[in-house]
C-alpha positions as CSV (number, residue, x, y, z in Angstrom):
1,X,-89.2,-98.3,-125.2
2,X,-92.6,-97.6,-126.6
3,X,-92.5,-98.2,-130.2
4,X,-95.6,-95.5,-130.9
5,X,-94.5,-92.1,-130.6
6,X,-96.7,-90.1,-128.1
7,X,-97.4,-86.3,-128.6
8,X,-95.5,-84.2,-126.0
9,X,-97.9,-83.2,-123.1
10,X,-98.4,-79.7,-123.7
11,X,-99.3,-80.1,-127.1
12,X,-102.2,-82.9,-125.6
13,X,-103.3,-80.2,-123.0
14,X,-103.6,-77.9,-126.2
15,X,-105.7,-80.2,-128.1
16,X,-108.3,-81.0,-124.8
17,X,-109.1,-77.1,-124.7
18,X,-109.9,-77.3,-128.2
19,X,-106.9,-75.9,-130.2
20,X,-106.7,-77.3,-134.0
21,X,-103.2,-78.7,-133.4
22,X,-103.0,-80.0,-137.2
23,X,-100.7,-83.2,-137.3
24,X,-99.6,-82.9,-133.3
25,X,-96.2,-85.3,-133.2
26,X,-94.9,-82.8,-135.5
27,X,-95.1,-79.9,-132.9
28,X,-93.4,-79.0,-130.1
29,X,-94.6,-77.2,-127.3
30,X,-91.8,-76.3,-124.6
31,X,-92.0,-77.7,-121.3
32,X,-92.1,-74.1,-119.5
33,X,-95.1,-73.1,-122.1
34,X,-97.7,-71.9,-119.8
35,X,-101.0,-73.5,-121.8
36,X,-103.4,-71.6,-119.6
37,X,-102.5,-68.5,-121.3
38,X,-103.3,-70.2,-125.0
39,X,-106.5,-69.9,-125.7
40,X,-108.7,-73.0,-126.7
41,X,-111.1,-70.8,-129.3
42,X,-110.3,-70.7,-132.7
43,X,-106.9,-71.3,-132.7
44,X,-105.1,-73.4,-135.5
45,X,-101.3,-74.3,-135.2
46,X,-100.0,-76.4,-138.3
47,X,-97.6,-79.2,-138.8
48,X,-93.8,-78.6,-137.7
49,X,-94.7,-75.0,-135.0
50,X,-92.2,-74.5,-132.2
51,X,-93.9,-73.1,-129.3
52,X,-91.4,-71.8,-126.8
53,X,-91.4,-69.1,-123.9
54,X,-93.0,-68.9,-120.4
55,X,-94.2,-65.4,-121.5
56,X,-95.9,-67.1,-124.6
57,X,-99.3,-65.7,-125.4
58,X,-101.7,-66.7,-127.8
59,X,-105.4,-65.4,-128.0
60,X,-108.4,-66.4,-129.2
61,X,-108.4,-66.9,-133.5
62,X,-104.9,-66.7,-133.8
63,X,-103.4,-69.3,-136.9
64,X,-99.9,-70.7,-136.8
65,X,-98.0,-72.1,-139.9
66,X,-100.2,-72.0,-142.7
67,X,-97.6,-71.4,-144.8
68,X,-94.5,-72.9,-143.0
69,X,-93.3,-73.9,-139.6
70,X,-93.5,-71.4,-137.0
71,X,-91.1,-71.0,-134.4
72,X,-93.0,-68.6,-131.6
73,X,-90.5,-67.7,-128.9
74,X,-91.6,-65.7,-125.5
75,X,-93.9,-63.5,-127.6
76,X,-97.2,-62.2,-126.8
77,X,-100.3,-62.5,-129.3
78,X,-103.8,-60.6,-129.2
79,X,-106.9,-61.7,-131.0
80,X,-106.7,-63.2,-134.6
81,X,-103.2,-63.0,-135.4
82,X,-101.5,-64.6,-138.1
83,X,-98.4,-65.9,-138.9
84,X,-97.9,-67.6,-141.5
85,X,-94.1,-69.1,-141.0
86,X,-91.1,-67.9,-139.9
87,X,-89.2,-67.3,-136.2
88,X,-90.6,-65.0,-133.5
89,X,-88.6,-64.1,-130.3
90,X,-89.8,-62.1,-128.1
91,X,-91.9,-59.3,-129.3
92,X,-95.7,-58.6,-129.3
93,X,-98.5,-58.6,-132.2
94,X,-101.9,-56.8,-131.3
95,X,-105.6,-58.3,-133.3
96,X,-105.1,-58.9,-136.7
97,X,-101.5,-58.3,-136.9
98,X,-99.9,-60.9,-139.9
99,X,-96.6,-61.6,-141.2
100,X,-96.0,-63.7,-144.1
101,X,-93.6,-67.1,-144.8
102,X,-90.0,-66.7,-143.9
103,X,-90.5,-64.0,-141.6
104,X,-87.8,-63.0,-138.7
105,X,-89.5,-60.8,-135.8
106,X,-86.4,-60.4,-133.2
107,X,-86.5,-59.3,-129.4
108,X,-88.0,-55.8,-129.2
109,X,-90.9,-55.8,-131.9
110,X,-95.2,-54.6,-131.4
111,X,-96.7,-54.7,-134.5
112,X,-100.4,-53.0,-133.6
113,X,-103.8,-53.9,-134.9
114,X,-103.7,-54.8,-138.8
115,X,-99.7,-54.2,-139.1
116,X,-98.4,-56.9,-141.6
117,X,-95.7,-57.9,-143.4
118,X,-95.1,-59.9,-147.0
119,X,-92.7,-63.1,-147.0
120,X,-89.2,-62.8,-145.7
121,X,-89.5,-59.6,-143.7
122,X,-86.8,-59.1,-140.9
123,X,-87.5,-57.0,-138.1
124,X,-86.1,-56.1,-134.4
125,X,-86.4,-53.7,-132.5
126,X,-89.7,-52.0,-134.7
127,X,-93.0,-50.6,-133.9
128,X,-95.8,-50.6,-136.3
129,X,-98.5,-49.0,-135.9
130,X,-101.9,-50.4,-137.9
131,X,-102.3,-50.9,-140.9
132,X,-99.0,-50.7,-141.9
133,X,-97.5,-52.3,-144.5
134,X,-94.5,-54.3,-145.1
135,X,-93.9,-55.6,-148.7
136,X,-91.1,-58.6,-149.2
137,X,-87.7,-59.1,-148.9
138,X,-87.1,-56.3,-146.2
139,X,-85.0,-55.5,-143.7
140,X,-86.5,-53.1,-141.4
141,X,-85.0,-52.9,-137.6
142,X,-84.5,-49.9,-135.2
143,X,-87.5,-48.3,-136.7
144,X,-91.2,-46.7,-135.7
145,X,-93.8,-46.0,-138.6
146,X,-96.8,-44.6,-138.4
147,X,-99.6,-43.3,-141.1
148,X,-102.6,-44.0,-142.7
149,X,-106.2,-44.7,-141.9
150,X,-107.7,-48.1,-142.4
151,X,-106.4,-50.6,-144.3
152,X,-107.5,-49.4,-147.6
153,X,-105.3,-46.0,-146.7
154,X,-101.8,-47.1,-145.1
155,X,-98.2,-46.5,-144.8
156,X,-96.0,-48.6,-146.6
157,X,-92.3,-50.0,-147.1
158,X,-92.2,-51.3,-150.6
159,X,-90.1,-55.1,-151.1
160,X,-86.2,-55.4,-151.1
161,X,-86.1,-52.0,-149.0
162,X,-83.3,-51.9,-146.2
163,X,-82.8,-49.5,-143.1
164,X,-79.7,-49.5,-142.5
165,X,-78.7,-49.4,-139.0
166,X,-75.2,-50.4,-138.2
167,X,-72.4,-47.7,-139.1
168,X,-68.5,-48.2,-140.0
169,X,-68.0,-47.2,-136.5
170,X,-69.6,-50.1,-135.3
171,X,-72.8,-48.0,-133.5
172,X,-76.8,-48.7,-133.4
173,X,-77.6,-45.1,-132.7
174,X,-79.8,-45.0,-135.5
175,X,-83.5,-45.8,-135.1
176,X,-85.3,-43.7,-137.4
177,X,-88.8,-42.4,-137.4
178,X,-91.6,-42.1,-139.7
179,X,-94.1,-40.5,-138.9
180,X,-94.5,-39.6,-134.5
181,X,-96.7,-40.7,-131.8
182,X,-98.7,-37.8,-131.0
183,X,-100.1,-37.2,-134.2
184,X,-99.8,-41.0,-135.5
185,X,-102.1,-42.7,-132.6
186,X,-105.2,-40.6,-134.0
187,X,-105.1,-42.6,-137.1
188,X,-106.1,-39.5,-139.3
189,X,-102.4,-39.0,-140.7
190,X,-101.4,-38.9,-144.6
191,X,-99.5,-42.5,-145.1
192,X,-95.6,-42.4,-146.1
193,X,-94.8,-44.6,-149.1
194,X,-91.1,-45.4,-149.0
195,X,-90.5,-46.8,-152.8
196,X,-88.7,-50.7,-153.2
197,X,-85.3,-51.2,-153.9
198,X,-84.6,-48.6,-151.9
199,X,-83.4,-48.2,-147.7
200,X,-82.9,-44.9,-145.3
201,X,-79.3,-44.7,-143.3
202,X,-80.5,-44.2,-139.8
203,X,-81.1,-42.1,-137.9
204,X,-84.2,-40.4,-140.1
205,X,-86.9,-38.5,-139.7
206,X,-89.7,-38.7,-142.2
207,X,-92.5,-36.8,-142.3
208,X,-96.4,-38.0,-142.7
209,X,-97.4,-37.9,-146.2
210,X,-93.9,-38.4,-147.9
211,X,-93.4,-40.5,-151.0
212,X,-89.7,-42.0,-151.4
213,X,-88.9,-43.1,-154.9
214,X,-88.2,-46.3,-155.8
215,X,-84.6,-46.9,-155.4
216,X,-84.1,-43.9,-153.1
217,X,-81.5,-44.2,-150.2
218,X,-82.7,-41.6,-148.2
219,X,-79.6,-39.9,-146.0
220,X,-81.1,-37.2,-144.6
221,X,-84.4,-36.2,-142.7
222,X,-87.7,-35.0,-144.6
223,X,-90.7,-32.8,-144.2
224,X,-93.9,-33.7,-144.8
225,X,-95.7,-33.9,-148.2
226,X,-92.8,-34.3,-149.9
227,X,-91.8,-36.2,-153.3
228,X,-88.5,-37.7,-152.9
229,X,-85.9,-38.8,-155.7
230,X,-82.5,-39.2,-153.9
231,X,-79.7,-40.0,-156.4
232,X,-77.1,-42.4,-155.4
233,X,-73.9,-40.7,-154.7
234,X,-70.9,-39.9,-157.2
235,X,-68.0,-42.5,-157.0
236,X,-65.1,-41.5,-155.2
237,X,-62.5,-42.6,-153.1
238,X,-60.8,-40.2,-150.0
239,X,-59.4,-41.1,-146.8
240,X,-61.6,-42.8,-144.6
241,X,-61.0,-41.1,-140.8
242,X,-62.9,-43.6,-138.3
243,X,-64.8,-41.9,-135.4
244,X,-65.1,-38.6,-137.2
245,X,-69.1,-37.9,-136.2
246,X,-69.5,-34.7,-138.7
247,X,-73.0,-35.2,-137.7
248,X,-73.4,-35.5,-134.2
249,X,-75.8,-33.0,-133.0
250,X,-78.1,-34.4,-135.6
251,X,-77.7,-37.7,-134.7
252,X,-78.0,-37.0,-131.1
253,X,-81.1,-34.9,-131.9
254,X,-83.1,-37.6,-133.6
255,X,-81.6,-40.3,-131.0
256,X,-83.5,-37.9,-128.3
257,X,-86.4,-37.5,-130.5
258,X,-87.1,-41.5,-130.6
259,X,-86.7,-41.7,-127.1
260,X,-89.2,-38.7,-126.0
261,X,-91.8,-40.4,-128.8
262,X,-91.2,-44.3,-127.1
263,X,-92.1,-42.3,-123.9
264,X,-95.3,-40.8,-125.2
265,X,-96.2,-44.3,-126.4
266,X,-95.8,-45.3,-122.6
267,X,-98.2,-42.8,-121.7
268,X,-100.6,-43.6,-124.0
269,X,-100.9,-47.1,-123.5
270,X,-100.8,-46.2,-119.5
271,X,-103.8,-44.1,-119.6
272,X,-105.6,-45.2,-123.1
273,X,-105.1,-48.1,-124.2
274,X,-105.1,-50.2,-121.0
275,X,-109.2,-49.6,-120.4
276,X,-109.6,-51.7,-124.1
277,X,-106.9,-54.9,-123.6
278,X,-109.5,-55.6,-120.5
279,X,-112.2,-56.2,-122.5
280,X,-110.1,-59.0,-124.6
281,X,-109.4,-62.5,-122.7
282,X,-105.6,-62.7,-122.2
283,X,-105.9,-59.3,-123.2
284,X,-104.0,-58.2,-119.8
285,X,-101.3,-60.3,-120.7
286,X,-100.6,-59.2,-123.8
287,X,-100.8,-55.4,-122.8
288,X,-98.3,-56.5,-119.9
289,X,-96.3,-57.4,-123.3
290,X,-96.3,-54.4,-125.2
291,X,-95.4,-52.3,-122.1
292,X,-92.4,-54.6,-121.8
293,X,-91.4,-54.2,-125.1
294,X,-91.9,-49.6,-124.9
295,X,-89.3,-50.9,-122.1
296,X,-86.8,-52.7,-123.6
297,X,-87.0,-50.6,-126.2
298,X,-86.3,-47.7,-123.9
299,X,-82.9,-49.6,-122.7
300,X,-82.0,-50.6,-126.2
301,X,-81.8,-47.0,-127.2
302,X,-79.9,-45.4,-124.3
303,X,-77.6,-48.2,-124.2
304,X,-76.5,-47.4,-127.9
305,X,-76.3,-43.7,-126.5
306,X,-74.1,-44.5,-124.4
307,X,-71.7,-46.8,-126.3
308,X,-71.4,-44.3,-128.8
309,X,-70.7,-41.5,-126.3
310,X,-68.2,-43.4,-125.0
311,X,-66.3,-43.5,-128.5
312,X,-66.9,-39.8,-129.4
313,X,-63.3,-38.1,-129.2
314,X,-63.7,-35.4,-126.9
315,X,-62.2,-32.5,-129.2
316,X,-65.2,-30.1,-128.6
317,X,-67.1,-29.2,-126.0
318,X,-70.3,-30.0,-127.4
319,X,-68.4,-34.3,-127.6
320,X,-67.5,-33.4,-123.6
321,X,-70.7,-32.2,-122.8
322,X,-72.1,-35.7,-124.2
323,X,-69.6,-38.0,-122.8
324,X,-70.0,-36.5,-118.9
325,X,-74.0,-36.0,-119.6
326,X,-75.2,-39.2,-121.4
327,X,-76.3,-41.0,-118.1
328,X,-78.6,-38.4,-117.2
329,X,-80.0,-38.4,-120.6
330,X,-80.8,-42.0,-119.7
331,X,-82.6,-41.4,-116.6
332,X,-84.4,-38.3,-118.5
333,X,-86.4,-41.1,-120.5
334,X,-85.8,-43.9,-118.1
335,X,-87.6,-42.6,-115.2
336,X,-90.0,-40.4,-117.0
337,X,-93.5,-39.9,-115.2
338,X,-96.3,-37.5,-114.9
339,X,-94.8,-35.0,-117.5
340,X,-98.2,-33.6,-118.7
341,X,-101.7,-33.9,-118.0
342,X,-103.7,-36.2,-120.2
343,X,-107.6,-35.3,-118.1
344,X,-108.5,-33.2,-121.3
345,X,-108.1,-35.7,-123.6
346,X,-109.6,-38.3,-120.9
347,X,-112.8,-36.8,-120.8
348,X,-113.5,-37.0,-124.4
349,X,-113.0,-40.8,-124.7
350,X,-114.1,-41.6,-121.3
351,X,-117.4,-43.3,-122.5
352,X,-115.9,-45.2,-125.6
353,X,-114.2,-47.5,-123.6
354,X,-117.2,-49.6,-123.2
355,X,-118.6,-48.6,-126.3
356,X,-115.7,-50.2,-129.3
357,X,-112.6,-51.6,-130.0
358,X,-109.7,-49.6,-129.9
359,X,-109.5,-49.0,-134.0
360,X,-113.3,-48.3,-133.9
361,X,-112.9,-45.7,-130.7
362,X,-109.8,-43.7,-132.7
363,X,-111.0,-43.0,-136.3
364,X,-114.1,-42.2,-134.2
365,X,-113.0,-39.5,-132.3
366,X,-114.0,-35.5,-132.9
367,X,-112.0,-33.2,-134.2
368,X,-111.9,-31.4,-130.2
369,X,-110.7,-34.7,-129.2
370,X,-108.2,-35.4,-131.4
371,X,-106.4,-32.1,-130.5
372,X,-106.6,-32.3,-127.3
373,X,-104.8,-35.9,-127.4
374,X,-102.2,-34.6,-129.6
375,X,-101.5,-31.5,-127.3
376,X,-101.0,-34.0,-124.4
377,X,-98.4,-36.0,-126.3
378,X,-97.0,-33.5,-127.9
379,X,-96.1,-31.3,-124.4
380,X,-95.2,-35.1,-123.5
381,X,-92.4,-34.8,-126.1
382,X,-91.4,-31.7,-126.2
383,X,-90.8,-31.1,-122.4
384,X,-88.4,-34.4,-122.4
385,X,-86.4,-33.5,-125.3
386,X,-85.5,-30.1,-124.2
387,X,-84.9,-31.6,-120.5
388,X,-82.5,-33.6,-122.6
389,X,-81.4,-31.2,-124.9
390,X,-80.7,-28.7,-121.3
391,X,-77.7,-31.0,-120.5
392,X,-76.1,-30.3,-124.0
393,X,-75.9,-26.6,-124.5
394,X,-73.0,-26.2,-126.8
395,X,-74.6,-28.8,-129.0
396,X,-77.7,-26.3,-129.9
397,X,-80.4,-29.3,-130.8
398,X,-83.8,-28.3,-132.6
399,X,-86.2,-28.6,-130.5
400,X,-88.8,-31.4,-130.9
């Protein structure tokens, strides 16, 4: 037996391209870690990381466990990211994304350019867009959030706030959204400012420019550029009937109006973003990651769909209508391509590609252009949910 412990082999590969691995026989770096697609530039990893994941990513500038051990898990990481401590499985950060100590980022997760997150923050199944902001103590899963315009002007979820995503009845259908896609890629959007000590019983809509008091528990949607005091509810006690869903059609509409916005993302990335992940090294990696993750989070919503509809007591038509039709409502989103044409909005951007980074080329962008982007997505939208919303007639959903 050797008597001198000897780094593990990865983590000596690591060290030869020129990653700060700070005290190296305290890190582990799994077996299946592919170390070509770590970069050797910039990159710091502190005592105690856990590097796991033949996916694993991890671009140039990004920092590791300056605050605690790290355990990075099959996730993918674009320029400069940060994070600071905590566990992170599966899920994608883009530049400049950070999360702080005692963070827990689950399967399912992008957090775009400058998204961040205060200590002990728990997400899954959550898309940020940038800049926003996270405060401590949260609980945040089954959620999209847009808003804001730089970092000085962002969206953001004050500390000890909780979406609450899990009902009596045992179902997940309950991602909530603040803010949309169409309107929320240009960057130009009033923040939302959800107060602390407060949460939101999926599934929500909020809309951009909303302020949530603190200690708000918000059970209902909102419009935009609203002020928001929600009162906690009298005390009382009545029988509990399990299965009930009073609201179903609501629920069902906002469960239809995530899944028309992931697919808008899709598009967007598809025919926008791609162009500016080239220019980054690795950077075709990670956008092979985010895709993934518009994916999974794509299967994660229609599989709640279904598992709810599968529990719905069939005592209306509208519930029968749901139970027999859920599948196709699956493959309305699942197999969604070519809905609407995005050339108008194309040829406004086509020379910025090569001209900025991605935050740079969006708060750039004309007022023409802007428009014509959000027309694209917004058709993008639109046309799915009522595709959806066509196999439920006795329901009666809003549209989009």
């Amino acid at each position: 037996m050797d008597p001198q412990p000897r780094a593990h082999e990865n983590v000596v590969r690591l060290i030869e391209k020129g990653v700060h691995v700070r005290a190296p026989l305290s890190v582990n770096v799994g077996d299946e870690v592919d170390v070509t697609r770590i970069s050797g530039d910039s990159v710091t990893i502190y005592p105690g990381c856990r590097i796991y994941g033949e996916r694993t990513v991890i671009s140039e500038g990004c920092t590791l466990g300056a605050e605690g051990p790290v355990t990075l898990d099959d996730c993918r990481l674009g320029p400069r990211v940060v994070l600071k401590g905590g566990y992170f499985k599966r899920s994608v950060f883009l530049e400049k994304a950070n999360m702080g100590l005692g963070a827990q980022v689950r399967e399912g997760c992008l957090l775009e350019e400058e998204a961040n997150g205060a200590h002990c923050v728990g997400l899954k199944q959550t898309i940020l867009f940038p800049f926003v902001t996270l405060g401590s103590l949260i609980n945040f899963c089954d959620c999209f959030m847009a808003g804001g315009t730089s970092r000085k002007d962002h969206s953001e979820v004050g500390s000890s706030y909780v979406h609450f995503n899990y009902t009596p009845d045992g179902d997940k259908t309950t991602a909530s959204l603040f803010g949309d896609v169409p309107r929320g890629v240009m960057l130009d959007r009033p923040p939302i400012f959800l107060g602390g000590q407060g949460g939101a019983v999926g599934p929500v809509r909020v809309g951009y420019g909303t302020v949530v008091a603190a200690g708000s528990v918000l059970r209902a949607d909102v419009g935009e550029d609203r002020l928001v005091f929600a009162s906690p509810p009298d005390s009382h006690e009545r029988q509990h009937q399990p299965l009930s869903y009073r609201n179903l059609s609501r629920v069902v509409a906002n469960n239809l109006a995530y899944l028309a916005n992931l697919v808008a993302l899709e598009h967007w990335y598809r025919e926008v973003r791609a162009p500016f992940f080239e220019r980054q090294a690795l950077g075709d990696l990670v956008y092979e990651g985010a895709l993934d993750m518009l994916a999974l989070a794509k299967t994660e919503r229609t599989k709640r769909l279904s598992a709810m509809a599968a529990k719905v007591p069939r005592s209306t038509e509208a519930a029968e209508q749901f139970a027999a039709g859920v599948d196709r409502i699956a493959t309305v989103f699942m197999e969604a391509r070519g809905i609407a044409d995005a050339s108008a909005f194309l040829r406004h951007i086509e020379g910025s590609w090569k001209a900025g980074n991605y935050l740079e080329t969006m708060q750039g962008l004309s007022p023409e252009a802007k428009a014509a982007g959000v027309q694209w997505l917004e058709e993008i939208v639109a046309r799915l949910t009522q595709e959806a919303a066509d196999i439920l007639p006795a329901m009666d959903l809003p549209p989009a």
